[in-house]
LUMVO-350082 format. One line per field, with one value per residue (C-alpha): residue number from 1; x, z, y. Coordinates in pm, whole numbers, plus 50000, padded with zeros to 5 digits. Last residue first. Layout:
BEGIN
num c(NUM; ...)
px c(X; ...)
pz c(Z; ...)
py c(Y; ...)
//
This chain:
BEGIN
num c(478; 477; 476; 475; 474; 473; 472; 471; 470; 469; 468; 467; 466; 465; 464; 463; 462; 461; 460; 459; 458; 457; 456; 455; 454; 453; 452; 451; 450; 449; 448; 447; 446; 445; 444; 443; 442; 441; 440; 439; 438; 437; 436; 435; 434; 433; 432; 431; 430; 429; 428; 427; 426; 425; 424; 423; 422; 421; 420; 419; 418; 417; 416; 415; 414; 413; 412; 411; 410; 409; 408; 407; 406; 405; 404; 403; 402; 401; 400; 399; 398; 397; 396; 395; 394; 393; 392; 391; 390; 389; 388; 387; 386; 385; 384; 383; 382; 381; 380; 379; 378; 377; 376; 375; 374; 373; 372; 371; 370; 369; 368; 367; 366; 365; 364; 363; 362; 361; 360; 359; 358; 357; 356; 355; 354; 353; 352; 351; 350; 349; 348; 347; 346; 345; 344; 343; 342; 341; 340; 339; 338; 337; 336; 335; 334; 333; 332; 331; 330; 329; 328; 327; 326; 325; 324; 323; 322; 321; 320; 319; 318; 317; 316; 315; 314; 313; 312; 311; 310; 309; 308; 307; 306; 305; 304; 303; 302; 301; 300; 299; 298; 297; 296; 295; 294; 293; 292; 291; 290; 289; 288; 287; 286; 285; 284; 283; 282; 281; 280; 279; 278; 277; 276; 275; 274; 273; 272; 271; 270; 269; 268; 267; 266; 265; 264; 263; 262; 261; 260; 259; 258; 257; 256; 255; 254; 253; 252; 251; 250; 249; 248; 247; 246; 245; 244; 243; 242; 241; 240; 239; 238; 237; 236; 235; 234; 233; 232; 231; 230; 229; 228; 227; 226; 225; 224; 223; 222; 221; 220; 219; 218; 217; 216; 215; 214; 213; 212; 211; 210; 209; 208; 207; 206; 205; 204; 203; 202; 201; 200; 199; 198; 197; 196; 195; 194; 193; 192; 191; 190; 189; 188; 187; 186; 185; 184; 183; 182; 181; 180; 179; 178; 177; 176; 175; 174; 173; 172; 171; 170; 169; 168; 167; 166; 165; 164; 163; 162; 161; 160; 159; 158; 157; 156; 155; 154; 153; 152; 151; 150; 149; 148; 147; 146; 145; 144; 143; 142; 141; 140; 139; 138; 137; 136; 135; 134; 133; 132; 131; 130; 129; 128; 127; 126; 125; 124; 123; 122; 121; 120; 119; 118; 117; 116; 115; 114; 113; 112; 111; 110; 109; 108; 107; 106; 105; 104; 103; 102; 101; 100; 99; 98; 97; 96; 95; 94; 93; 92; 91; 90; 89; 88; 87; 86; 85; 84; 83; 82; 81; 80; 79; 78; 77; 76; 75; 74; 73; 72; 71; 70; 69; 68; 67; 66; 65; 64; 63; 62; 61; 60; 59; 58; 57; 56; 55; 54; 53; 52; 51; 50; 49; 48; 47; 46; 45; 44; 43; 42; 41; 40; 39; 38; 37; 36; 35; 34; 33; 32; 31; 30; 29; 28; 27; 26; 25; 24; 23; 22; 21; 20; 19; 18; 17; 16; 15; 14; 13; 12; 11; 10; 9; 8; 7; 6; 5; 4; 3; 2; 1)
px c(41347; 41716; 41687; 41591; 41876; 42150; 41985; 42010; 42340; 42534; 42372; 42489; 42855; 42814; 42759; 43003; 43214; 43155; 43120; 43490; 43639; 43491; 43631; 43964; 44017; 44230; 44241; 43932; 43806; 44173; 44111; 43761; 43949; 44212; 43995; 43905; 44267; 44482; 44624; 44353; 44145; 43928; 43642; 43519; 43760; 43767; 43424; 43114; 42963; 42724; 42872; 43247; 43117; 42977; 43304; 43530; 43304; 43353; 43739; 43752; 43644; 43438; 43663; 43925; 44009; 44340; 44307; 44095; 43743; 43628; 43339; 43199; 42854; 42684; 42891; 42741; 42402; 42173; 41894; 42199; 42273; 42385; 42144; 42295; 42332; 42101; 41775; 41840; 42140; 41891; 41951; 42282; 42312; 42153; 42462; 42692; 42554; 42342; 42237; 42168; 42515; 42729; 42585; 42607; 42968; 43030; 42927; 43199; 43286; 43632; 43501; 43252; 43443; 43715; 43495; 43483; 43112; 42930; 43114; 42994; 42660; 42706; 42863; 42936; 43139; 43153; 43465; 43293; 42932; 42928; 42627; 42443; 42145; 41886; 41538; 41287; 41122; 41110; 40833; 41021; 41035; 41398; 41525; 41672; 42000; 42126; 41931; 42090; 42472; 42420; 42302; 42617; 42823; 42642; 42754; 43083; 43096; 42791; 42683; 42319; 42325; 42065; 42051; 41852; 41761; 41453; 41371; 41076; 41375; 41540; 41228; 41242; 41584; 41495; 41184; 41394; 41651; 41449; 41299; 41678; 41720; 41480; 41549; 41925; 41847; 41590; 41821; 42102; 41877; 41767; 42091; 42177; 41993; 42274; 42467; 42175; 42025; 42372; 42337; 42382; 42354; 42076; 41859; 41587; 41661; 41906; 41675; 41920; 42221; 42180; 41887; 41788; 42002; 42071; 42075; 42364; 42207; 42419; 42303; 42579; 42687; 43075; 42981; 42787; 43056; 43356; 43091; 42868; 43188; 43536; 43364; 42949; 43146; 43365; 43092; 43331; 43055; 42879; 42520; 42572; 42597; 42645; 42849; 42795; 42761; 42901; 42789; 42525; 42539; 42257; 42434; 42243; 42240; 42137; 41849; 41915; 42084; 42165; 42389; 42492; 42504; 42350; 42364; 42096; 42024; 41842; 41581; 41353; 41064; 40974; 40810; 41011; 40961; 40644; 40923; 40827; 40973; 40785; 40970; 41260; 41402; 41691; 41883; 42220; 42253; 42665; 42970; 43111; 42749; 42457; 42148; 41798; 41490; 41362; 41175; 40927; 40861; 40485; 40507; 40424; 40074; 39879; 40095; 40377; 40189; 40028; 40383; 40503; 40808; 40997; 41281; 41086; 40817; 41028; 41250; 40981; 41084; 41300; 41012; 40717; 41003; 41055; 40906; 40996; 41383; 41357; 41237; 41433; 41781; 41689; 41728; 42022; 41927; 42320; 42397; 42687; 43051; 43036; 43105; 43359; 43604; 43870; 43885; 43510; 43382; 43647; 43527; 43185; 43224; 43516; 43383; 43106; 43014; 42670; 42580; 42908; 42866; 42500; 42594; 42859; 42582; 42337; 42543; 42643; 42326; 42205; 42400; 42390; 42012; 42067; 42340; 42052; 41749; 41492; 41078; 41005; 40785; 40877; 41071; 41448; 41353; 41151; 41354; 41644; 41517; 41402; 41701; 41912; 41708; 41700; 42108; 42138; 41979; 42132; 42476; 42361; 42255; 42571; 42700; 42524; 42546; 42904; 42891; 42663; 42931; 43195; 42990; 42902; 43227; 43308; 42971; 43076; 42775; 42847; 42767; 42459; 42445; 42066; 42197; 42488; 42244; 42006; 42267; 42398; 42106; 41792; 41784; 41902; 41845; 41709; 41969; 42216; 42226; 42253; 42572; 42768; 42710; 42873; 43197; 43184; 43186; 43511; 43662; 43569; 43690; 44012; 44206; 44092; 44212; 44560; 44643; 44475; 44699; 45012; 44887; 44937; 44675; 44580; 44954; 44928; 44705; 45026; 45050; 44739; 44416; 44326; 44431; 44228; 43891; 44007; 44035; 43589; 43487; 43305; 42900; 42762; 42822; 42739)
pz c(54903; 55052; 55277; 55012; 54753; 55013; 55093; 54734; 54654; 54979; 54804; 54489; 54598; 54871; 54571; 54392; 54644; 54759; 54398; 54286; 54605; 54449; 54142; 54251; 54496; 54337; 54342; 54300; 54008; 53915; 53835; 53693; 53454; 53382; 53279; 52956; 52898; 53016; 53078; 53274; 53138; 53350; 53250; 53462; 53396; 53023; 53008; 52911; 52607; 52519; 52183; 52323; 52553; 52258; 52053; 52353; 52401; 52070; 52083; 52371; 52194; 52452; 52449; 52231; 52588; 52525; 52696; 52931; 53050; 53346; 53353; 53511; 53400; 53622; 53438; 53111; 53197; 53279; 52985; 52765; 52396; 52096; 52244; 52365; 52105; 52063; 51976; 51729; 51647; 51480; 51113; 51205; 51211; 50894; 50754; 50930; 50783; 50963; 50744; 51062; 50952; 50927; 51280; 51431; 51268; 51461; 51781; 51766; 52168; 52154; 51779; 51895; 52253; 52087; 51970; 51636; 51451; 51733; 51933; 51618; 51636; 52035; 51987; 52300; 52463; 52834; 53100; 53326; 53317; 53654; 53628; 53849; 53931; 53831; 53648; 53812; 54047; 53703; 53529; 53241; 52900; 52994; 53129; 52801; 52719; 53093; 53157; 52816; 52911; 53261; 53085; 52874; 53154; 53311; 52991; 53075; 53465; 53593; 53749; 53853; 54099; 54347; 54540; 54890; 54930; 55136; 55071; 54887; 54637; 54660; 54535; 54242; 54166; 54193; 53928; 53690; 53731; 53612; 53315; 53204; 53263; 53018; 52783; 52717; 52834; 52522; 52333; 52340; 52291; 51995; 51818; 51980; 52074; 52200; 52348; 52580; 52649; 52846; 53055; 53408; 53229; 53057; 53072; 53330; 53307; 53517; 53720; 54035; 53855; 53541; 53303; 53325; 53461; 53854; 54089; 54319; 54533; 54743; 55024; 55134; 55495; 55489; 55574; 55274; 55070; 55079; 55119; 54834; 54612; 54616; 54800; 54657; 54251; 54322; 54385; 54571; 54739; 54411; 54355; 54473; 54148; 53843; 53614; 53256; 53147; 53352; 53711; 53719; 54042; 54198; 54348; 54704; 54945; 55268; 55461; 55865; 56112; 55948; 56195; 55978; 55696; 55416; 55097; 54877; 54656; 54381; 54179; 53858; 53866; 53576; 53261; 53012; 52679; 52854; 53052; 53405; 53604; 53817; 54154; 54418; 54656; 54889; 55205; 55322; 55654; 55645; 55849; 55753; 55658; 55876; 55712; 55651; 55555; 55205; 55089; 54818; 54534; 54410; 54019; 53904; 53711; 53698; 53806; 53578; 53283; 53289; 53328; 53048; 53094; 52746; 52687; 52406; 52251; 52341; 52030; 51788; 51422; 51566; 51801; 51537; 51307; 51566; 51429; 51039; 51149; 51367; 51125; 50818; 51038; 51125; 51510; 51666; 51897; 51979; 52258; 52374; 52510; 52252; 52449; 52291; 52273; 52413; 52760; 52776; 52851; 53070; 53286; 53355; 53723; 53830; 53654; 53842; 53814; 53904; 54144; 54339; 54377; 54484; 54759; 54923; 54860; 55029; 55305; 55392; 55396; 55542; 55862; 55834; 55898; 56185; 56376; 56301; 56478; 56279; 56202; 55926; 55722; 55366; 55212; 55414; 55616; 55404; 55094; 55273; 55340; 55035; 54837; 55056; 54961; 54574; 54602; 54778; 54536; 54258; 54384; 54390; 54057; 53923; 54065; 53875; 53579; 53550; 53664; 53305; 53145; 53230; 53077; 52745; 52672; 52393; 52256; 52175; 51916; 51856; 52114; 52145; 52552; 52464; 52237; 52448; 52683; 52515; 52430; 52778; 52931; 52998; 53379; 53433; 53068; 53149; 53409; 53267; 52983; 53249; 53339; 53014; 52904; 53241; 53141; 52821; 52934; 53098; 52829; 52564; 52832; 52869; 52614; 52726; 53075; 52958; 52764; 52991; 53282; 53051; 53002; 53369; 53582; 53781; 53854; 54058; 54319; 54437; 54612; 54821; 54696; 54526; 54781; 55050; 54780; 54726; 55119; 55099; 55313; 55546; 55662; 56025; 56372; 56676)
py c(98780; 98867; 98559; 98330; 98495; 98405; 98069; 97937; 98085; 97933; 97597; 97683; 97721; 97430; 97225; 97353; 97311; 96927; 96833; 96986; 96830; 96488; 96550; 96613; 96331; 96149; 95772; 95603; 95889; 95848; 95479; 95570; 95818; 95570; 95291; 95536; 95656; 95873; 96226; 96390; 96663; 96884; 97149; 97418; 97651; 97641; 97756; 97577; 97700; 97438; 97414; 97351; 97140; 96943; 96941; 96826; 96534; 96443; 96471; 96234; 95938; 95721; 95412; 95610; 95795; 95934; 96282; 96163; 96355; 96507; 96779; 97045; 97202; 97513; 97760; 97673; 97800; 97510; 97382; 97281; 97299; 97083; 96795; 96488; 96212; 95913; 96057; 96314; 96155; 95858; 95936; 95919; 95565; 95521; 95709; 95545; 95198; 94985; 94673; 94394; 94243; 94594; 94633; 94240; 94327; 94656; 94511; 94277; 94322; 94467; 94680; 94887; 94923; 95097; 95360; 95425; 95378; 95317; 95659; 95822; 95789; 95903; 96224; 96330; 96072; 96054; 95990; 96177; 96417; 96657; 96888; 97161; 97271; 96977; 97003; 96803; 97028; 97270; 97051; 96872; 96972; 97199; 96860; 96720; 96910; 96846; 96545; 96406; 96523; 96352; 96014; 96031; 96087; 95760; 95541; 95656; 95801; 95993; 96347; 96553; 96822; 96858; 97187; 97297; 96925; 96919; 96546; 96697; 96810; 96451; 96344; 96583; 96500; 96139; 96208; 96361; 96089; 95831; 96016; 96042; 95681; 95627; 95875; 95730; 95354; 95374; 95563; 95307; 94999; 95140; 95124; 94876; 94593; 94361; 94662; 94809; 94460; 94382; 94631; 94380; 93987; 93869; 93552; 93728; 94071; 94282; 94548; 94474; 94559; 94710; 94668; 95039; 95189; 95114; 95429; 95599; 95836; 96094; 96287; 96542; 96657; 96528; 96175; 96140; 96275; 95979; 95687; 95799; 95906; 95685; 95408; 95345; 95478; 95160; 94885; 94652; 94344; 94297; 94320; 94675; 94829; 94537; 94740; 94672; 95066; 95330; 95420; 95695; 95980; 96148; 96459; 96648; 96907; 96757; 96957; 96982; 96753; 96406; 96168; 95909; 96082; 95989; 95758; 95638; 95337; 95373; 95131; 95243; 94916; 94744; 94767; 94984; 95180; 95401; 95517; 95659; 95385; 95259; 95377; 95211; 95398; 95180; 95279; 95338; 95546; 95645; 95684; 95350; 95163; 95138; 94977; 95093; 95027; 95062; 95359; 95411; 95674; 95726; 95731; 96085; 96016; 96303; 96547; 96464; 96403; 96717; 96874; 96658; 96472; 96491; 96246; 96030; 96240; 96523; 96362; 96541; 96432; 96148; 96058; 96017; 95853; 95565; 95262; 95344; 95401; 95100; 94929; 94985; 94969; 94585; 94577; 94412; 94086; 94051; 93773; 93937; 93830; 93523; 93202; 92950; 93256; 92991; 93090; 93223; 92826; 92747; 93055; 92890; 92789; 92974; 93307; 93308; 93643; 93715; 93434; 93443; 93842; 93819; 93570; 93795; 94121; 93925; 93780; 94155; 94306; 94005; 94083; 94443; 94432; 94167; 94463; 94726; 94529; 94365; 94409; 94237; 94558; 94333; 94573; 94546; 94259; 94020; 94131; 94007; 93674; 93630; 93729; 93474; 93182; 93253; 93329; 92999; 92826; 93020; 92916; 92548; 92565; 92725; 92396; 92175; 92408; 92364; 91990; 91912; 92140; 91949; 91654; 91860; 91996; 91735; 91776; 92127; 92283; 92645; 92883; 93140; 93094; 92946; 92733; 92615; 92539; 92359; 92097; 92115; 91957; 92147; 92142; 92519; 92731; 93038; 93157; 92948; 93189; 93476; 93273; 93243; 93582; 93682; 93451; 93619; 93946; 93900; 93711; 93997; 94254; 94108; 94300; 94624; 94578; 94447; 94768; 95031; 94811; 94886; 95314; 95346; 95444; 95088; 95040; 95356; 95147; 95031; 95342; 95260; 95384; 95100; 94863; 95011; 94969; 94637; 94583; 94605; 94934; 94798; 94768; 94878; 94709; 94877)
//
């Protein structure tokens, strides 16, 4: 029977020439591209809005100076973006019709659109043939910045800065009264796997839309799965593209083994992108605010997955994430003490994280790659007014789970989320030396060894066999 692939980039990752990807020159040329790359991204979500409004309107809505002598190549740009979306449009329906809709299809048709849906969400989301003449040049700013005036954000959001359970908290009251009902996609066949999607209102009051996962089994399940819900880092578009590289080097390395693993968006990644945005970019163009609201939000979100993969009959759920989703991990961890105990995870696995998020905006390399440190200095943030808000933008200075139960991964040289920050909050919550890893690189070199190595996903296997072993010792003793 037929069943999804792993994509050849994946293979060539984790081939010897994949080496290239964890040396300190590919670091180099990485970082320098990200501008272009985000640019080209920035370029499509403004086509998004602005199809059939002439190239005028366009570069308004991309947030470009005036180029009249672009205007005719970009007249064919967006007549062929518009073709793409077309197809895209088309495609979406039909697989919504079989994977939500109740069509009724056989396995080998579900792979089928799986596949011409994830080929067709690629060309839509980065086109970077169509609109890549427009990034070469810096003609295209990589975000459309819509930062908050310091004032009023620190007048809109004192309630929560004096209490910041108003934010992250999930009240039990709350949680019985109004826990959003969880749904179920079908299913397709991937290598070794049973893929499907949960989607859920999401339990911020800060956001409108629907909390979306996509889960990983065995293919042959016999018994309850322990379990890791696991956050990509920020700007990554899940499985809108065909290589999603947390789906290969975790979901489709444990699931096989006898582990459920669920991958979700954040909020405005992936399939919750908004309308004339690209994947996360809301989180950088608002920011401050736009950190913590992802922060708590996604936090909520993960509460109730943890719970679901509870009812599930998970005997443990542990709780990980890469760069922005490290940061996520830290805030369950310090956060989930407010929330009714079904929520609360067992273990933790934060990556390639920060911990001191006030001053990751004032340092980080990122800050200064996409100019988000002049839409700050613009808007009026200083670093003081910045850390007015560490009481909702970094993790808290201790953890709900005892310090044994956290394991983390960091690089030595990571100046994308500074690594001596994250060293300072482990160091508060107490987590001992054995549980914490350092690898001797940069940012992009922790997710290249995270495709590489196989450390941290022999770390998740045996802890969570440790705690599950736990769990059914003390059940049988009681």
């Amino acid at each position: 029977m037929d069943h999804l692939e792993t994509p050849a980039v994946h293979r060539m990752m984790t081939s010897p020439a994949g080496r290239l990807f964890t040396s300190r020159v590919f670091e180099t040329i990485k970082m320098r591209s990200l501008p272009r790359e985000f640019a080209v991204v920035r370029a499509r979500a403004a086509a998004d809005v602005a199809l059939g409004e002439g190239p005028e309107a366009y570069l308004r809505e991309v947030g470009a100076p005036p180029a009249p002598h672009l205007h005719d190549r970009i007249e064919r740009a967006l007549a062929q973006y518009a073709q793409v979306r077309e197809e895209y449009d088309e495609t979406m329906a039909r697989w919504d019709s079989v994977f939500w809709g109740g069509y009724e299809s056989l396995p080998d048709e579900r792979v089928a659109i799986e596949r011409d849906r994830r080929e067709i969400s690629q060309e839509r989301a980065k086109p970077s043939d169509i609109f890549g003449f427009l990034a070469k040049d810096h003609l295209v700013p990589p975000v459309k910045f819509q930062t908050p005036d310091p004032d009023d954000a620190l007048t809109r959001w004192h309630h929560e800065l004096a209490e910041p359970e108003r934010l992250y908290a999930f009240a039990e009251s709350r949680a019985s009264e109004e826990f959003p009902r969880v749904e179920r996609s079908a299913t397709v066949r991937g290598p070794g796997t049973v893929e499907f999607l949960l989607r859920f209102t999401s339990p911020s009051p800060h956001l409108s839309d629907k909390a979306t996962a996509r889960v990983y089994e065995p293919a042959d399940v016999d018994g309850d799965l322990p379990t890791i819900i696991f956050h990509s880092g920020w700007g990554m578009f899940d499985d809108q593209l065909v290589y999603w590289p947390e789906e290969e080097y975790l979901a489709r390395t444990l699931a096989p083994a006898g582990y459920r693993v669920i991958l979700p968006d954040a909020p405005w990644h992936g399939r919750r992108e908004p309308l004339g945005h690209y994947s996360g970019e809301p989180y950088i163009a608002r920011a401050p605010v736009g950190l913590f609201t992802l922060y708590s939000a996604a936090a909520l979100e993960t509460g109730v997955l943890v719970d679901w993969a509870r009812t599930e009959g998970a005997p443990v759920v542990g709780v990980g994430g890469v760069s922005l989703g490290g940061t996520i991990t830290l805030h369950v961890g310090g956060r989930c003490g407010d929330w009714p105990e079904s929520m609360r995870p067992d273990l933790l696995f934060p990556v390639g994280m920060p911990g001191a998020i006030d001053q990751t905006l004032l340092s980080g390399d990122l800050t200064t790659l996409l100019d988000i440190d002049k839409s700050l200095d613009a808007a009026g943030w200083t670093g003081e007014k910045l850390h007015e808000l560490a009481p909702l933008l970094n993790p808290p200075k201790t953890s709900h789970l005892a310090p044994d139960h956290v394991f983390s991964f960091i690089g030595s040289r990571d100046e994308m989320a500074p690594t001596r920050t994250a060293q300072i909050l482990l160091d508060e919550w107490g987590v001992p030396q054995q549980n914490r890893h350092e690898w001797d690189c940069g940012h992009f070199g922790v997710v290249a060894n995270l495709i590489r190595r196989d450390e941290f996903q022999q770390t998740v296997a045996r802890e969570l066999d440790r705690a599950t072993h736990d769990v059914q010792t003390k059940t049988v003793s009681t």
